[in-house]
Backbone bond lengths (Angstrom), bond angles and torsions (degrees), N, CA, C in turn:
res aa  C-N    CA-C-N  psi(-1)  N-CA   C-N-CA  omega(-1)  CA-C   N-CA-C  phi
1 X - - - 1.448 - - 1.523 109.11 -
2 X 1.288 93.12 -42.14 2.411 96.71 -163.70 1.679 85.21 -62.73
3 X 1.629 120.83 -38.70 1.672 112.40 -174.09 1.187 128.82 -67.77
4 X 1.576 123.68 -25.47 0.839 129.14 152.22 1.385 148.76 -55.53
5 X 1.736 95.57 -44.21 1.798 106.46 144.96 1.565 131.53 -40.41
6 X 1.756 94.14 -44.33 1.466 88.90 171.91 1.304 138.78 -75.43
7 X 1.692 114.74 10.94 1.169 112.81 -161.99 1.835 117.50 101.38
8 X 1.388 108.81 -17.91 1.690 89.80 -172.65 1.370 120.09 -73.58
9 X 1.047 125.40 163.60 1.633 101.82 179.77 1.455 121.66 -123.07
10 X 1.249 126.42 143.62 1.309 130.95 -173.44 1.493 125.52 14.35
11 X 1.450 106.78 -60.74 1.414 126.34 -163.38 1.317 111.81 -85.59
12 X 1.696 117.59 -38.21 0.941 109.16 162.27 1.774 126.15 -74.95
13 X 1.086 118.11 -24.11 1.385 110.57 168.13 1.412 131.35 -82.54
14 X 1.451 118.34 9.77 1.651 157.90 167.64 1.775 84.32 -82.55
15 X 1.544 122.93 -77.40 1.034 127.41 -153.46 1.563 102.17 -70.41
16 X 0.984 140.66 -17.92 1.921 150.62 -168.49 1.353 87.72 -83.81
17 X 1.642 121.01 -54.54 1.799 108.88 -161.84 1.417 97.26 -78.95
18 X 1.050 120.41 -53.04 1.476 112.61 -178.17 1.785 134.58 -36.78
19 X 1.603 104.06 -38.33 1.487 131.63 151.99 1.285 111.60 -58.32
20 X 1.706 125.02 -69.94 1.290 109.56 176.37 1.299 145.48 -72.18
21 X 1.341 110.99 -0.02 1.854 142.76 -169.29 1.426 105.86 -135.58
22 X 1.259 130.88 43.85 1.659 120.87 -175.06 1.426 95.58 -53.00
23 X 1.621 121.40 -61.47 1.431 118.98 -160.81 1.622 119.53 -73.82
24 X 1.142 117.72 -29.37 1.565 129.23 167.83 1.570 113.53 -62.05
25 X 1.623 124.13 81.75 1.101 100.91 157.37 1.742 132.23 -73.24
26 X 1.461 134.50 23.41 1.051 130.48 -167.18 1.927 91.19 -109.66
27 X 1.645 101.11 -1.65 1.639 83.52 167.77 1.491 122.63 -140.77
28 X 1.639 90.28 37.59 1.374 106.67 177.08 1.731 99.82 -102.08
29 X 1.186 96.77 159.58 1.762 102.48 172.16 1.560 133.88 -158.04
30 X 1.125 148.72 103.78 1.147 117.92 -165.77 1.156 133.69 -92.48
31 X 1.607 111.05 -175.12 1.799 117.53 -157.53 1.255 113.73 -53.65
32 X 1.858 100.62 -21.18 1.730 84.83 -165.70 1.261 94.95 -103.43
33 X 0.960 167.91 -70.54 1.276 164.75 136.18 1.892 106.73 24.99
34 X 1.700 118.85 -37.48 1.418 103.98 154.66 1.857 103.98 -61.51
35 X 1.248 103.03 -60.60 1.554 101.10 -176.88 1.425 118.60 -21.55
36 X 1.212 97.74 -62.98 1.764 103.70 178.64 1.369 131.87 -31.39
37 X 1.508 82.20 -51.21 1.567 99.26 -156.55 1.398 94.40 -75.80
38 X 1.361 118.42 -23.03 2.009 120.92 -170.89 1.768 79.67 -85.67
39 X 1.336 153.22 -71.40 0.941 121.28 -144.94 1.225 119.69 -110.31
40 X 1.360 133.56 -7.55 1.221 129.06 158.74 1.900 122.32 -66.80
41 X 1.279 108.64 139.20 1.232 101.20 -171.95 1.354 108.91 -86.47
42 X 0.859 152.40 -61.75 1.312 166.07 167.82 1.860 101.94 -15.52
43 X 1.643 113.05 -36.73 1.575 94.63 170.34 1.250 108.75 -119.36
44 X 1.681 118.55 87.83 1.389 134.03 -151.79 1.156 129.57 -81.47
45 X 2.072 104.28 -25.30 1.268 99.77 167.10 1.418 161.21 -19.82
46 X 1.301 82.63 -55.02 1.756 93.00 169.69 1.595 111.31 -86.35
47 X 1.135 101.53 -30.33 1.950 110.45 179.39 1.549 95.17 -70.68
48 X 1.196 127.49 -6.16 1.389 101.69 167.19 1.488 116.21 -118.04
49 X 1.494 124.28 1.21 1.065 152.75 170.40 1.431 101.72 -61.11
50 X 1.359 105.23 -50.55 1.480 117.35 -158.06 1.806 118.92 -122.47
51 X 0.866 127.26 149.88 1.436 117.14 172.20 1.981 97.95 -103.59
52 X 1.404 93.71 120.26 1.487 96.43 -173.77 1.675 118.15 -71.05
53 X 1.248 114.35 9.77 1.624 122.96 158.49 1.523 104.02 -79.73
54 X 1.258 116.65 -43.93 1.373 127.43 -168.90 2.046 108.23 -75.25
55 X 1.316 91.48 -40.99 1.675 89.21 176.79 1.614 117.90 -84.02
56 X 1.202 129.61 -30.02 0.677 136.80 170.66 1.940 130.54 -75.29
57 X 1.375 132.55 109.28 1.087 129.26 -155.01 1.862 101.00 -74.05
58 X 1.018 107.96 -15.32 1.852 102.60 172.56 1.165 111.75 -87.32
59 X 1.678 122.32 -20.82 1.362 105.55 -172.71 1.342 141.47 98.88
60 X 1.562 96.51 -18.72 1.238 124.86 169.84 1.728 129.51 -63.73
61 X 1.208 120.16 136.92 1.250 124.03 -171.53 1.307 99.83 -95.98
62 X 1.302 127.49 -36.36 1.339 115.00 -170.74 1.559 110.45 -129.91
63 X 1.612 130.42 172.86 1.631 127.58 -165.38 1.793 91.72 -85.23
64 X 1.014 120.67 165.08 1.310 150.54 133.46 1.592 125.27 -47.15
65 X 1.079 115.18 118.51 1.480 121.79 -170.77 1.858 99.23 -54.59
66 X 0.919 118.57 167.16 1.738 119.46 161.72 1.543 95.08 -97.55
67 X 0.827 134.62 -8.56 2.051 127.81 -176.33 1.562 94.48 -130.09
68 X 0.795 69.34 144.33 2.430 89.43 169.23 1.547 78.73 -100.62
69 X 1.136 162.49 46.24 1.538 163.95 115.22 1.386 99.09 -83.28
70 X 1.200 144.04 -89.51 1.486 144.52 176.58 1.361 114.23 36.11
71 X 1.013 139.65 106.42 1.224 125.23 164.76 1.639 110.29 96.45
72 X 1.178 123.41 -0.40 1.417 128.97 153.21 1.163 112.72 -76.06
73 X 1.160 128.71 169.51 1.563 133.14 -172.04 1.548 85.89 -154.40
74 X 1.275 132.28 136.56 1.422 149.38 141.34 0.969 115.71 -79.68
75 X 1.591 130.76 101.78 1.121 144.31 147.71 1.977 133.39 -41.82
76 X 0.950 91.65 27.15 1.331 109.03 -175.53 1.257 112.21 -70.14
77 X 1.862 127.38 -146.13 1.031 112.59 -154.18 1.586 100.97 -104.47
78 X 1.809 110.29 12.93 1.515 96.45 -169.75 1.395 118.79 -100.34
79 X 1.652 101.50 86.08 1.290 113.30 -167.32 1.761 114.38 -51.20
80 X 1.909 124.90 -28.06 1.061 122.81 153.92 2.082 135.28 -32.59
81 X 1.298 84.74 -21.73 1.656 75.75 161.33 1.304 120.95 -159.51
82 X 1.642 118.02 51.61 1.424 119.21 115.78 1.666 117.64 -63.71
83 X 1.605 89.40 141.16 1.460 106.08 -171.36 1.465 119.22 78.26
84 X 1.451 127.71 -10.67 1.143 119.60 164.43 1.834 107.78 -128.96
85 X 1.078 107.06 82.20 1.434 122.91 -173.41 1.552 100.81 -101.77
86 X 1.262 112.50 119.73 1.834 104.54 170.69 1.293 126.69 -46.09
87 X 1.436 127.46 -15.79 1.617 130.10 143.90 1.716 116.07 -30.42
88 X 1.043 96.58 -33.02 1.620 97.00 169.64 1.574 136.57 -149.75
89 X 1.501 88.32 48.72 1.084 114.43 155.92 1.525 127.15 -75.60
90 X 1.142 144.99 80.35 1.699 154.51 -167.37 1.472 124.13 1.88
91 X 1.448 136.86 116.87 1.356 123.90 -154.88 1.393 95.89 -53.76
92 X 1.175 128.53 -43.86 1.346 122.45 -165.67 1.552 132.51 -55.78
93 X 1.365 101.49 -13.89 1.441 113.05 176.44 1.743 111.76 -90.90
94 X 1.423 105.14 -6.53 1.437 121.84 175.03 1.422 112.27 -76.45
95 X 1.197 131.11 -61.85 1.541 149.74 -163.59 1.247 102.17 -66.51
96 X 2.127 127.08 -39.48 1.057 109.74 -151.49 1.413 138.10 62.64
97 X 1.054 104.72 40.58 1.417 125.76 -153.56 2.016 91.30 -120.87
98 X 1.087 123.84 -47.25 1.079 106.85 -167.50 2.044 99.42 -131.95
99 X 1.404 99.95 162.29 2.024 92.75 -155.45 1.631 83.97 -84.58
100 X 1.478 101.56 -164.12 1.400 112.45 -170.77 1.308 125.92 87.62
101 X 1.415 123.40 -11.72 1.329 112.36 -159.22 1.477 83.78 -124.74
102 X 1.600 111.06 146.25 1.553 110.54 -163.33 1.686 91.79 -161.29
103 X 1.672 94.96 136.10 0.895 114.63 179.42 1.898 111.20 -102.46
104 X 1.399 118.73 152.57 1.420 124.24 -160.80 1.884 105.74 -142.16
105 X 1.623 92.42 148.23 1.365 82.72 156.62 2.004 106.65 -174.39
106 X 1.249 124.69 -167.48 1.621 115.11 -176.55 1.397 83.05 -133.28
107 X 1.898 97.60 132.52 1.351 97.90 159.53 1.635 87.74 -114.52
108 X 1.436 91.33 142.38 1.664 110.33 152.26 1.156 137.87 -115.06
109 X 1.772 116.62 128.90 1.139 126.80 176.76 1.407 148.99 -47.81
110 X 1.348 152.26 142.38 0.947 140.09 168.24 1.469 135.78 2.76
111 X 1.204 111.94 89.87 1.634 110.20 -166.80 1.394 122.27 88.63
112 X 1.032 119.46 -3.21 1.555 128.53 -167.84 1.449 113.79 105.02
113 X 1.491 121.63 -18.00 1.497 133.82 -124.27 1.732 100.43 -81.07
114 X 1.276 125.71 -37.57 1.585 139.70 133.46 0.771 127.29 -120.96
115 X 1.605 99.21 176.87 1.933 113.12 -174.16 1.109 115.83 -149.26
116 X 1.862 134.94 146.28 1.047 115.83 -171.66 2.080 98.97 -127.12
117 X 1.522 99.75 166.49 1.765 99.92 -174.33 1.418 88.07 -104.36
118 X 1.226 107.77 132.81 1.715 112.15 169.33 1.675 102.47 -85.95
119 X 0.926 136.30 -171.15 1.759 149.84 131.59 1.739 103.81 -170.62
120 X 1.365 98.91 111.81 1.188 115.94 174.61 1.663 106.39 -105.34
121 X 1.756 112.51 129.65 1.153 100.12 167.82 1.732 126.21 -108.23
122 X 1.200 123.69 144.75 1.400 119.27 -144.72 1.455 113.95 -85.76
123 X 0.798 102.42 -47.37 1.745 103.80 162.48 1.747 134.84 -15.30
124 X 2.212 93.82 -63.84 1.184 117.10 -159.02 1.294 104.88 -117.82
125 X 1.560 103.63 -17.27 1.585 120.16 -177.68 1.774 113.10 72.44
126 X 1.122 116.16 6.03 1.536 117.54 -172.93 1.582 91.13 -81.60
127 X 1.794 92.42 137.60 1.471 103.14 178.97 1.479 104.52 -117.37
128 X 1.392 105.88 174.29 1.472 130.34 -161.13 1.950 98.57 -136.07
129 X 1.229 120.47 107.04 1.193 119.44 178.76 1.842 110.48 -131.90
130 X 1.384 108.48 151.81 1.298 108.88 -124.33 2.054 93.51 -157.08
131 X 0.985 94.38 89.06 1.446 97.63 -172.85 1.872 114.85 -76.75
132 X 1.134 126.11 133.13 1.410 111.35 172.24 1.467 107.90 -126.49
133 X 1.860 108.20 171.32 1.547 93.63 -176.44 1.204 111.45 -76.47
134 X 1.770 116.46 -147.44 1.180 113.78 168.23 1.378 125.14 -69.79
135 X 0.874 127.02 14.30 1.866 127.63 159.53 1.126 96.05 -86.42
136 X 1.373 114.27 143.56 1.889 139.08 147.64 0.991 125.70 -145.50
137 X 1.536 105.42 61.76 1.310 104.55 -179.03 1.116 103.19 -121.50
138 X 1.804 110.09 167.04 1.543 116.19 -167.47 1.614 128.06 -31.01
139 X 1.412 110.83 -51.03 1.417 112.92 -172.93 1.718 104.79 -76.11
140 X 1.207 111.07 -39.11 1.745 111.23 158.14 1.479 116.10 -34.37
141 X 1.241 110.15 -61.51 1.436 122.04 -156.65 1.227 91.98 -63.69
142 X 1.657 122.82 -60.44 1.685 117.12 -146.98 1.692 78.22 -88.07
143 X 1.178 173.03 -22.23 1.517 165.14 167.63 1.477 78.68 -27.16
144 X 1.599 106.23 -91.16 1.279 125.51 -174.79 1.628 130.28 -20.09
145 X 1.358 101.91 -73.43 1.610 106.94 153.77 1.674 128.68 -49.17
146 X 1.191 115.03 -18.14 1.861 109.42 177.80 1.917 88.38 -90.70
147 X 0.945 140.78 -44.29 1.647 150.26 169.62 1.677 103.64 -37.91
148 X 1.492 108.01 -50.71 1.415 112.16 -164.90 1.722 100.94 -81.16
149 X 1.794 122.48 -58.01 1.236 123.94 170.42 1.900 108.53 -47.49
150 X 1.318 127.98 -62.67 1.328 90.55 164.44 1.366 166.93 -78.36
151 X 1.162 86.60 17.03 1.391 102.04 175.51 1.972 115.17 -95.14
152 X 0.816 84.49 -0.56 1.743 108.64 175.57 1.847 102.16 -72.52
153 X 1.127 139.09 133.01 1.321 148.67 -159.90 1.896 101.60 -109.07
154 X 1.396 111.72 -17.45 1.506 132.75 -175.31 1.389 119.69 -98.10
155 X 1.271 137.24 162.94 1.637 129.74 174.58 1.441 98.59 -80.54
156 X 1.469 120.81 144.70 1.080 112.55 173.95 1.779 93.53 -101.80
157 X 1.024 117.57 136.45 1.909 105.57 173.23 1.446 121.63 -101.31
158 X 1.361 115.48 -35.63 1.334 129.94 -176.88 1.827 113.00 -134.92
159 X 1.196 100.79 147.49 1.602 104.77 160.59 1.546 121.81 -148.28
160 X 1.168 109.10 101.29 1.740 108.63 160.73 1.554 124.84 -60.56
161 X 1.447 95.31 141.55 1.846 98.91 -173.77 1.632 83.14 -155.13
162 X 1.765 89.34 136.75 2.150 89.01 163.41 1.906 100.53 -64.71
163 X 1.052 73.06 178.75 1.815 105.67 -176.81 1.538 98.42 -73.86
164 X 1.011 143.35 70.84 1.270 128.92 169.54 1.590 118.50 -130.44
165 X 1.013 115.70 146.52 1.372 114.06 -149.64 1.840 108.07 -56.36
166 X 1.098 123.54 -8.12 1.445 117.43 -167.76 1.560 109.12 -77.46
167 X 1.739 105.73 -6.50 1.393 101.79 171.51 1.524 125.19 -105.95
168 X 1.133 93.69 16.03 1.773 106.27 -176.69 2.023 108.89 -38.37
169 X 1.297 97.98 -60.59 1.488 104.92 -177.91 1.375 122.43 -59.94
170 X 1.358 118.00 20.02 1.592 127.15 -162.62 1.401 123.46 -78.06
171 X 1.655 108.80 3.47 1.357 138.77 136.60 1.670 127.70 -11.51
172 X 2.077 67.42 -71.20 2.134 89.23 168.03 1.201 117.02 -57.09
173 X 1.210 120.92 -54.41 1.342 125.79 -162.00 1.593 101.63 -60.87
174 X 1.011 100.96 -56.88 1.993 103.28 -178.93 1.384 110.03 -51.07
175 X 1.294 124.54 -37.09 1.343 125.74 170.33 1.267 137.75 -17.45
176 X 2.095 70.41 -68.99 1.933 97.53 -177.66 1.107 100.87 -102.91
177 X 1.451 144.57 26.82 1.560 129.48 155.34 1.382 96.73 -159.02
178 X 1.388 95.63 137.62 1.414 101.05 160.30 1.723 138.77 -37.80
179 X 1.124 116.16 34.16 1.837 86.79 -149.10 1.779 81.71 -135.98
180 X 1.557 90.90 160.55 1.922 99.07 -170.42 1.732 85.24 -110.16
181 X 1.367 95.03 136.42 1.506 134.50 157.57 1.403 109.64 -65.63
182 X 1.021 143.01 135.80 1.519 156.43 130.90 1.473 124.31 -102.47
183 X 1.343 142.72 157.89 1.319 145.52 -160.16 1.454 91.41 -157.76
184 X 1.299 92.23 139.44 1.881 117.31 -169.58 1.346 92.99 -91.74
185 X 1.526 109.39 154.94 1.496 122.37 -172.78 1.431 102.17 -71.61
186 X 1.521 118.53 164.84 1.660 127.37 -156.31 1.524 93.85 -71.82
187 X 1.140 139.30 172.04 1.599 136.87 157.73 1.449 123.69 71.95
188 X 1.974 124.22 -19.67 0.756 141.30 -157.36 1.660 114.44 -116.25
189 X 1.047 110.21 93.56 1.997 120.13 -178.77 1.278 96.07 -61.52
């Protein structure tokens, strides 16, 4: 905190413990994880420690998108996520502060030739991976995903997925489980 007052910034005070604590990982920490804690509300400590104009050497109240896209929405034809825009997705699934909330996505292989279902949950970070054949398409995908959510022993509450067409049918999925879908803005990991 007193370093932050003075101006140091995140990374470098990540980089100071790390130098002075090589062997102690219980007092190492990193940059983004100061970040967090200054701008997420939910882990307030330091946000109330600090006024994040004051800790921060830009001044800034809030992060910077990673895309100059961020925060656009394409109105196109994927009527699946109007109304579920990660804008309103629950602060709580932001902070990581409480389990349940799980983020998702399909990577595909070489040529199309496979594909795999991620579900990462954010909290604890334990993932769920999920191989399919060469189909990946929507009703594949969410088959797959209602198989993977029940087999889960925990509530699942939320799940982020980009906008990409393999979740079109996400209908199903809500069907058979309770849990709200959100989709990350276009351009934005």
């Amino acid at each position: 905190v007193r370093l932050l007052r003075c101006g140091v910034s995140p990374e470098q005070i990540s980089a100071r413990l790390r130098f002075l604590y090589p062997d102690n990982e219980g007092m190492n920490i990193s940059h983004e994880s100061i970040y967090q804690a200054l701008y997420v509300q939910g882990a307030g400590s330091l946000r109330q420690e600090l006024k994040v104009e004051k800790a921060l050497r830009s001044g800034r109240t809030s992060r910077i998108p990673r895309s100059r896209l961020a925060g656009v929405i394409t109105r196109g034809n994927k009527s699946w996520v109007h109304g579920a825009e990660i804008s309103l997705r629950p602060p709580q699934a932001e902070d990581r502060g409480i389990p349940g909330h799980w983020e998702g996505d399909l990577a595909i292989g070489k040529q199309g030739a496979s594909a795999l279902i991620t579900l990462v949950e954010r909290k604890s970070r334990f993932a769920l991976i999920r191989r399919l054949s060469a189909s990946h398409d929507s009703p594949t995908v969410i088959s797959a995903l209602i198989e993977m959510v029940s087999s889960l022993p925990t509530e699942v509450k939320t799940i982020t997925w980009d906008q990409g067409s393999e979740m079109a049918n996400v209908k199903d999925l809500k069907i058979a489980h309770p849990v709200d879908v959100f989709f990350a803005d276009p351009h934005s990991p």
